[in-house]
N, C-alpha and C positions, 0 to 999 in steps of 0.2 A: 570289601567294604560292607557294613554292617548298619546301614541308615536306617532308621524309625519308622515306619510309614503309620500313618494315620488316616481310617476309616469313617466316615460319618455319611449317617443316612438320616433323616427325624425319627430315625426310633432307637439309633446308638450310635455311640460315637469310640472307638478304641484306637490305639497303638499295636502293631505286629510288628515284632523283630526277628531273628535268628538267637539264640542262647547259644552260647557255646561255654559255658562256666561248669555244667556236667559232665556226664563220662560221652557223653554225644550231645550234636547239636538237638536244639527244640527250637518249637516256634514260642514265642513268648506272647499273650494276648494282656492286654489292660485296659480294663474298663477305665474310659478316661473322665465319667462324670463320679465315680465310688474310688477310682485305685486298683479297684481288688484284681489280683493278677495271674493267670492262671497259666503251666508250660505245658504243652502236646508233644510228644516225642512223637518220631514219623509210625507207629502202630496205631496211636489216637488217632494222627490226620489219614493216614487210609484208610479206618474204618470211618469216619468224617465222608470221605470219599465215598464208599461204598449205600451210605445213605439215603432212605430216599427223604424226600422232603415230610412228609408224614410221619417218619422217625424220629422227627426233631421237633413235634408239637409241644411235648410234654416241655421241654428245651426251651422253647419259646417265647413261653406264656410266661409273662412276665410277673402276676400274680402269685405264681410259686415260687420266685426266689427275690428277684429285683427288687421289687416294692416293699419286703418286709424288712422292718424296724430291725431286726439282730444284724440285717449286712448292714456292716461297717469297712469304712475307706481303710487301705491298708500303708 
């Protein structure tokens, strides 16, 4: 079985699923206040894994991508 689960903290709110419509499963993430929806095949999420939390500043900050006017809902 293949259920939706949905995340929220006050700083984000998504959807994680399993995909399986490619040639392998992915994890599927959706931003659920924009849409916009992105898949990780399992080499993304172990490097995800391998991270440390200082790797993912740039990632983060929500200034660099969230807040600007060109992202659109998909």
């Amino acid at each position: 079985m293949n259920t939706p689960m949905r995340l929220k903290s006050e700083f984000a709110h998504v959807c994680v699923q399993l995909d399986q419509s490619a040639n392998g499963v992915r994890l599927m993430i959706k931003d659920i206040r924009t849409g916009k929806t992105v898949y990780l095949d399992p080499l993304e999420l172990e490097s995800l894994a391998w991270c440390q939390h200082e790797d993912l500043v740039q990632l983060l900050n929500p200034t660099l991508t969230r807040w600007r006017r060109s992202v659109k809902a998909v």
